[in-house]
C-alpha positions in Angstrom: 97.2 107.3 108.5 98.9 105.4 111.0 99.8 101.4 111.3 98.0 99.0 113.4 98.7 95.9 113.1 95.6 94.7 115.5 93.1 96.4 113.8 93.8 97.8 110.6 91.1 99.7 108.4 93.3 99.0 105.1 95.6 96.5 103.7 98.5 97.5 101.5 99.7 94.9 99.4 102.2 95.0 96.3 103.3 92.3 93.3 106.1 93.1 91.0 106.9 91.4 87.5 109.7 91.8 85.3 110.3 90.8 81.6 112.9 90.5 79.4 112.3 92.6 76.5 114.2 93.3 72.7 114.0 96.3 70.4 115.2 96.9 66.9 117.1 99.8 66.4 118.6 101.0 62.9 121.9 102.7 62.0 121.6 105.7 59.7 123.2 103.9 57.0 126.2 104.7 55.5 129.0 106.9 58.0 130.0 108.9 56.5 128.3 109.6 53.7 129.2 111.9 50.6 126.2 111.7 48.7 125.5 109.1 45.7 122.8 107.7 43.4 119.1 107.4 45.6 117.0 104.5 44.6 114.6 106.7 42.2 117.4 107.8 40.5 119.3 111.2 40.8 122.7 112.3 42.8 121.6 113.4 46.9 124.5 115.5 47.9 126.2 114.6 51.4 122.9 114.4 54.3 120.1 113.4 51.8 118.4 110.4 51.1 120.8 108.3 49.0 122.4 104.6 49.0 121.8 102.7 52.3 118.7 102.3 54.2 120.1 101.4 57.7 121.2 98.2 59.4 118.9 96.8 62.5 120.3 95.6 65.3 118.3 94.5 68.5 119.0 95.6 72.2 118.0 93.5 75.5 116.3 95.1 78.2 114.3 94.2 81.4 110.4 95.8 81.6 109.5 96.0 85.4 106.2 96.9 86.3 105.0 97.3 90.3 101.4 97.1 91.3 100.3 98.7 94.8 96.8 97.4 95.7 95.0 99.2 99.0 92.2 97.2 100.5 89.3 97.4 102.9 90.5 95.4 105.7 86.9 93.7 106.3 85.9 92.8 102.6 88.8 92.7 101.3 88.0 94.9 98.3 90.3 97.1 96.3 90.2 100.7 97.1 92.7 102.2 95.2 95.3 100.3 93.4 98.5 102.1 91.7 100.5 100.8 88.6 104.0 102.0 87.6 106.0 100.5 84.8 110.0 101.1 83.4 112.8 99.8 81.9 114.8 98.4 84.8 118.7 100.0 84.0 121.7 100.5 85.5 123.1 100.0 89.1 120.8 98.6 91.9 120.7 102.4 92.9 119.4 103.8 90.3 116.9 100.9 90.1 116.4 102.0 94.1 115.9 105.4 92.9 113.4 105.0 89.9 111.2 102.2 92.3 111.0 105.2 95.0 110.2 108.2 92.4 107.5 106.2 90.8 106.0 105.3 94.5 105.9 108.6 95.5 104.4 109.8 92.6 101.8 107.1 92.6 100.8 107.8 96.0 100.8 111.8 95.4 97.4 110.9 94.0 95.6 109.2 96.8 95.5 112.3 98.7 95.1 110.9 102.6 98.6 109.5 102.0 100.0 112.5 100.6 101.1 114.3 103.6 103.1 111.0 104.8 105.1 110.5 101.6 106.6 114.1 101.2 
């Protein structure tokens, strides 16, 4: 494939969205722990079930998803459209870095741009 901007065969056009996110995550319990009456009865030594179930605690985190849509530059109709989703983390870089990865390996699929992405 090559561009041409006065007469193109496809279109390639791309939305992003991004969403806030939470997860609950739970501590083990107690730390450290020596063992004690479990909650049907009986003494757990140290590393079994025993007194404690685990606190919860929620973590933020931004969901990103990318949509790559190619189209038939005449009608307009969707011939192939990609999706990639993540959790957005870290330093613009890495951001960079992830964006580029998952690109590539949606396009390593559509085999006439294959050879142009390696």
């Amino acid at each position: 494939m090559k561009e041409d901007e006065d007469a193109p065969d496809v279109l390639i056009q791309f939305h992003t969205y991004t969403q806030q996110q939470r997860r609950t995550n739970y501590t083990g319990g107690f730390y450290p722990y020596f063992g004690g009456w479990g909650r049907w009865g009986g003494f757990y030594p140290y590393g079994m079930m025993g007194w404690g179930g685990g606190y919860p605690y929620q973590t933020q985190y931004t969901e990103g998803t990318l949509v790559i849509d190619i189209l038939d530059a005449k009608t307009k109709e969707v011939l192939w459209e990609g999706v990639a989703q993540g959790t957005l983390s870290g330093k613009i870089n890495r951001i960079q870095n992830q964006i580029n990865s998952s690109v590539r390996k949606m396009f390593t699929k559509y085999y006439p741009l294959k050879q142009t992405l390696s």
